[in-house]
C-alpha positions as a Markdown table, in Angstrom:
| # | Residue | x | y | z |
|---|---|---|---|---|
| 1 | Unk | -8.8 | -34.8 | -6.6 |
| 2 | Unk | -10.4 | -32.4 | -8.7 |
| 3 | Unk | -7.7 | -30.5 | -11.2 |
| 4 | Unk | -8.5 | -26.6 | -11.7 |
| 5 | Unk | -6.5 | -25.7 | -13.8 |
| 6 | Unk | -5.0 | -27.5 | -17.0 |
| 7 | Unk | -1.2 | -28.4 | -16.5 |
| 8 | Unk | 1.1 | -27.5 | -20.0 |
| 9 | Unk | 4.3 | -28.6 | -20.4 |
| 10 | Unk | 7.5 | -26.8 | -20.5 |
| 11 | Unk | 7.7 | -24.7 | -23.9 |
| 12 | Unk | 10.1 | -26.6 | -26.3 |
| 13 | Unk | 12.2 | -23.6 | -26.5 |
| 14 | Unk | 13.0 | -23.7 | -22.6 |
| 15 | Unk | 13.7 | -27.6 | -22.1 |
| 16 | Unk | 17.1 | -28.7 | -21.5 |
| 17 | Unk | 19.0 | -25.5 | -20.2 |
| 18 | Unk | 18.8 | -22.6 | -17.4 |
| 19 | Unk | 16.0 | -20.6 | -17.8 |
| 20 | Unk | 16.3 | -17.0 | -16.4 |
| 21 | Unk | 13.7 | -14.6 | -16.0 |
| 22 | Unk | 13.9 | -12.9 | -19.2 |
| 23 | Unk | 13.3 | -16.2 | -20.5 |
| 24 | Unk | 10.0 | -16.7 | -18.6 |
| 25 | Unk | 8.7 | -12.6 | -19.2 |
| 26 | Unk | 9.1 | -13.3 | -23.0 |
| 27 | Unk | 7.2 | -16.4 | -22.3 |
| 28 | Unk | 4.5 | -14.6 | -20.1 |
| 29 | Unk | 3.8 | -11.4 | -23.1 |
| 30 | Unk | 3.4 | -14.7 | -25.2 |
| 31 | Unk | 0.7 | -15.8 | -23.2 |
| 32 | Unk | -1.1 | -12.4 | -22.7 |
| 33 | Unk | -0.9 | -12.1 | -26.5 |
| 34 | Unk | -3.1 | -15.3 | -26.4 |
| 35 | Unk | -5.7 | -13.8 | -24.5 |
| 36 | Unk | -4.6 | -15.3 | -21.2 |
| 37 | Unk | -5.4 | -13.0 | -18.2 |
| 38 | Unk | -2.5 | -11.6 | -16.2 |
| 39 | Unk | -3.5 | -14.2 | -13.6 |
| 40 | Unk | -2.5 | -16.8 | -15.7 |
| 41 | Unk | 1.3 | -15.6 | -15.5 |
| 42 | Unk | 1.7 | -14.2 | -12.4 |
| 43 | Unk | -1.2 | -15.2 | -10.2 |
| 44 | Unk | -3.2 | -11.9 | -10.3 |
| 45 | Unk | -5.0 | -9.7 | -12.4 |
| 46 | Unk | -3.1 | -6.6 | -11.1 |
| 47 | Unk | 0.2 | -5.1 | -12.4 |
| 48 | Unk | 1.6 | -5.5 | -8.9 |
| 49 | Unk | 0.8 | -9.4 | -9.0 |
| 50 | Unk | 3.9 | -9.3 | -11.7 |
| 51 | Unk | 6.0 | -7.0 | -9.7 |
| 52 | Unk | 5.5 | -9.8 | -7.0 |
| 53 | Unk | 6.1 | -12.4 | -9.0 |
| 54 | Unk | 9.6 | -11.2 | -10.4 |
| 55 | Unk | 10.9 | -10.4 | -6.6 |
| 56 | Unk | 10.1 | -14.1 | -5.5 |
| 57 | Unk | 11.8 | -15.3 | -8.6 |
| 58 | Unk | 14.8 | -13.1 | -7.9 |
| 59 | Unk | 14.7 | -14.3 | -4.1 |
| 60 | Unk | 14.4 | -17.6 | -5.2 |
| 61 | Unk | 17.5 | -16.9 | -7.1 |
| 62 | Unk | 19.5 | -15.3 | -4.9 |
| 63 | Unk | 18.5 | -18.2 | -1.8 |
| 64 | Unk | 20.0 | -20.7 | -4.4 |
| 65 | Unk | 23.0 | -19.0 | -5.2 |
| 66 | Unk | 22.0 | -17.8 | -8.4 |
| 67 | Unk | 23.1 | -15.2 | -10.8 |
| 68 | Unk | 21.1 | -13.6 | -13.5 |
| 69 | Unk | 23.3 | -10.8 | -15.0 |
| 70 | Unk | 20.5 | -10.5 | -18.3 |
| 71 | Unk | 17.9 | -8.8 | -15.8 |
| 72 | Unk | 20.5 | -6.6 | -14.3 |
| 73 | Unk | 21.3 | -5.5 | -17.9 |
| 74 | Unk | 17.4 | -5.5 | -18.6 |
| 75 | Unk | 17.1 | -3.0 | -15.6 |
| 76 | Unk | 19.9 | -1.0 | -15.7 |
| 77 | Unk | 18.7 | -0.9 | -19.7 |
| 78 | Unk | 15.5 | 0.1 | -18.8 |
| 79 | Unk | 16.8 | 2.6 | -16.3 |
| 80 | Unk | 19.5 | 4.5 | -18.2 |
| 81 | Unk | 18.0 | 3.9 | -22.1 |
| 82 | Unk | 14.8 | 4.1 | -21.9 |
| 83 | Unk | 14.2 | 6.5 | -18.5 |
| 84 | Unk | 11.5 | 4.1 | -17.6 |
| 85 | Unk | 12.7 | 2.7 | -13.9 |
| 86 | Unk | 11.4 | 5.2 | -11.3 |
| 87 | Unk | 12.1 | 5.7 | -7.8 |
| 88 | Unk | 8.2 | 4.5 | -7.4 |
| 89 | Unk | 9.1 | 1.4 | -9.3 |
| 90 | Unk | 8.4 | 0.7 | -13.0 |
| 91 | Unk | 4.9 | -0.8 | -12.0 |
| 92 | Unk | 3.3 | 2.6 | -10.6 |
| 93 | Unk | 4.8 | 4.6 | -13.6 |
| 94 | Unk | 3.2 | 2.2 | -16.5 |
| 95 | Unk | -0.1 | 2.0 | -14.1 |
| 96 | Unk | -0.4 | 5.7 | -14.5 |
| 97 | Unk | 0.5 | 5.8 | -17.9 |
| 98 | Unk | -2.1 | 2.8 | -18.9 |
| 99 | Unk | -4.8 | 5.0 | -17.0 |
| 100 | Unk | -5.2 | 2.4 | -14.4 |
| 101 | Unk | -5.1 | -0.5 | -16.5 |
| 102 | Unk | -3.1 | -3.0 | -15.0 |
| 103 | Unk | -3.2 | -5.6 | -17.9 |
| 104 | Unk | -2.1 | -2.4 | -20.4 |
| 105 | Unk | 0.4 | -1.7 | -17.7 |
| 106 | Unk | 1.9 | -5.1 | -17.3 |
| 107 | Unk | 2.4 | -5.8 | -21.2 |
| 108 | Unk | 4.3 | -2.2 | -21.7 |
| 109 | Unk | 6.8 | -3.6 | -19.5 |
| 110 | Unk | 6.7 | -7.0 | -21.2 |
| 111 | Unk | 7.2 | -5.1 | -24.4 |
| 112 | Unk | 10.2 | -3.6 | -23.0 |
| 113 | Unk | 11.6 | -6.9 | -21.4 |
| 114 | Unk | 11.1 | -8.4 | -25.5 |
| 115 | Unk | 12.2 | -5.3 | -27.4 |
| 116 | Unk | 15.8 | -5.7 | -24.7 |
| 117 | Unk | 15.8 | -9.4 | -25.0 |
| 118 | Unk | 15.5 | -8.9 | -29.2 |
| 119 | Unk | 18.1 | -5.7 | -29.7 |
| 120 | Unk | 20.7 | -8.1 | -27.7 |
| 121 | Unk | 19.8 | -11.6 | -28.6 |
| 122 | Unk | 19.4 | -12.5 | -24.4 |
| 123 | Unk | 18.3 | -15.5 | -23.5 |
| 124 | Unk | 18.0 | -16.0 | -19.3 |
């Protein structure tokens, strides 16, 4: 069989220890800062491809008995600092503020997810 795409291994930095999904968004703005397309992270090139891929990772979590109190922080955070959580969702507020650019829109919240994740030295 025919590989598509080419498989990486786990960054060093995320090997051994639970892995939240702060963890993974700081990984993802990495990539994007690489020049990776959106798709690479979360499947799709829109902003809404992200959105989807954070509810199946919380889903996943919650199915598995999970916990991840550092994106609750992160949202509530994001909510209550920053004014930046809308009743329309995050994703439709940076979408309109990126004039329709969903890469633009998508790294505006990753900047937020690193500039939380830095101010309080979260990892998960």
């Amino acid at each position: 069989m025919t590989k598509v795409v080419k498989e990486e291994p786990v960054p060093e930095a995320l090997r051994g220890r639970p892995v939240g999904l702060l963890d993974v968004l700081r990984w993802s703005r990495e990539q994007l800062l690489k020049g990776r397309g959106l798709w690479y992270v979360a499947g799709g090139d829109r902003v809404d491809s992200l959105v989807s891929f954070i509810h199946g990772w919380l889903a996943h979590n919650i199915f598995n008995g999970g916990a991840d109190p550092a994106w609750h922080q992160f949202e509530t955070w994001l909510r209550d600092v920053k004014g930046e959580f809308p009743a329309e969702g995050w994703h439709v507020k940076f979408l309109e503020d990126c004039q329709g650019d969903h890469a633009r829109a998508a790294m505006k919240f990753l900047d937020y997810v690193e500039e939380f994740a830095t101010q309080r030295g979260t990892t998960g």
